[in-house]
C-alpha positions, 0 to 999 in steps of 0.5 A, a space after each residue: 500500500 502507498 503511504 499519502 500521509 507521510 507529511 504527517 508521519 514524521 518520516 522525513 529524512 535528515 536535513 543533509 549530510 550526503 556523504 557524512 558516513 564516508 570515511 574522514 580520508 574519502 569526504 576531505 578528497 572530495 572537498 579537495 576538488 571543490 571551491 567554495 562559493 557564496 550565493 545571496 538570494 534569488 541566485 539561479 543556479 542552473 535551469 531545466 535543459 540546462 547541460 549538466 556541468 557541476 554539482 553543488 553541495 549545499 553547505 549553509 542556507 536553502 535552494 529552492 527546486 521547481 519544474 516550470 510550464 510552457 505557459 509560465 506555471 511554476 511547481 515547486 518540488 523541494 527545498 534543498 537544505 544543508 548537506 543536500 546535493 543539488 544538480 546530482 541526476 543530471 551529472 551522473 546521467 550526462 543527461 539536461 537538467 529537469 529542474 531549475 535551482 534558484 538560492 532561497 536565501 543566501 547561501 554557501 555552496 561547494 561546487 564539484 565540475 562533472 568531470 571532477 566529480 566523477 573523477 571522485 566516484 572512480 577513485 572512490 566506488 565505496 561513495 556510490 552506496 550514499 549516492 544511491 541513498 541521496 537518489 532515493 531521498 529525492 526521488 521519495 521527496 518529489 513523488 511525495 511533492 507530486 502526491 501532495 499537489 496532485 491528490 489533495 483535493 482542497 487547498 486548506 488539505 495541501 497547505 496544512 500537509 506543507 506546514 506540517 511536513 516543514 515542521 517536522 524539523 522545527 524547534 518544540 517549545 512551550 508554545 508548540 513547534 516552531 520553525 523559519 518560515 520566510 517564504 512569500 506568499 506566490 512561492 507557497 501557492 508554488 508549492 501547492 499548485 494555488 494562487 497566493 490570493 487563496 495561499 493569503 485567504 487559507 492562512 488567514 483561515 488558519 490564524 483565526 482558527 489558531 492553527 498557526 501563530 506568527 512571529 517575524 519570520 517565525 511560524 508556531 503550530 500550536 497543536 499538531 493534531 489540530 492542523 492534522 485534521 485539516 490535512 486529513 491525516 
């Protein structure tokens, strides 16, 4: 049976970390070919059909990744986080990039050419098990993405699934789960497949309902449960 309600299951991945159970002598030759690169936001990276020339390893901040319409309609499919490693299908297949990569917020990102990169992976067959695991996570995450747009009917169910699974990593607290939330109102109706007009009216819905608290760029979810009702979980 397909699990639809992983979102509410707490069965996120770790936050990062690709290669943090190679040996110490393995991930210091792969930082060996790397440079490290700073980002401010809003930076694009690469874009779908894009050949395929460097992967990046996520070392601070967020990148988001989205697949884009003829028309101009943007999906958002996951953000990548500390550890993640961006660009990663396309190097190892030589094959166009099927996404597009864009920083978030400012980040530092470590930046492999494809032939350096698999320069590594002959030098170091061992690193081709976390790769397979790295493959896996995405996949599983973007599936996850296209499920949760594509299988909830209303969009309270989408965007309560979103904010649950985004505080799977938050802080818990007196007052409930807390996590960064920046993120305009148009890039969650991206990730939801809505318009920020009904993205704006459901969080509206769910302030009222105190489903969810804001502060600055925090965001509380006071009970879980409660906003796992609205997600149907």
């Amino acid at each position: 049976m397909i699990d639809t309600n992983s979102s509410c299951k707490g069965q996120t991945k770790r936050a990062g970390e690709a290669f943090g159970n190679l040996p110490i002598d393995v991930t210091n030759d792969l930082l060996s070919v790397a440079h490290t690169v700073s980002y401010p936001s809003s930076v694009l990276l690469f874009s779908e059909l894009d050949q395929a020339q460097r992967v990046f390893v996520v070392l601070e901040g967020e990148i988001k990744l989205s697949i884009n319409s003829r028309d101009g309609r943007r999906l958002i499919l996951h953000i990548a986080k500390k550890g993640e490693i961006v660009g990663l299908a396309s190097a190892l297949s030589g094959k166009a990039q099927e996404m597009t990569a864009e920083t978030l917020y400012p980040a530092k990102l470590a930046l492999l050419s494809r032939s350096d990169f698999l320069a590594f992976l002959l030098r170091h067959p061992e690193a081709y098990q976390t790769l397979v695991e790295e493959l896996t996570h995405q996949f599983s995450k973007a599936c996850d993405q296209l499920r949760n747009v594509g299988l909830s009917s209303t969009a309270p169910e989408k965007l309560a699934r979103l904010l649950l699974e985004w505080g799977e990593n938050g802080q818990i607290s007196a007052s409930g789960t807390r996590f960064h939330f920046s993120l305009t109102h148009q890039e969650i109706g991206e990730f939801i497949g809505a318009t920020r007009e009904t993205v704006t009216r459901t969080l509206g819905e769910f302030k009222s309902r105190q489903l969810i608290a804001f502060h600055g760029t925090t965001l509380t979810i006071p009970n879980r449960i409660a906003l796992e009702s609205y997600a149907h979980c």
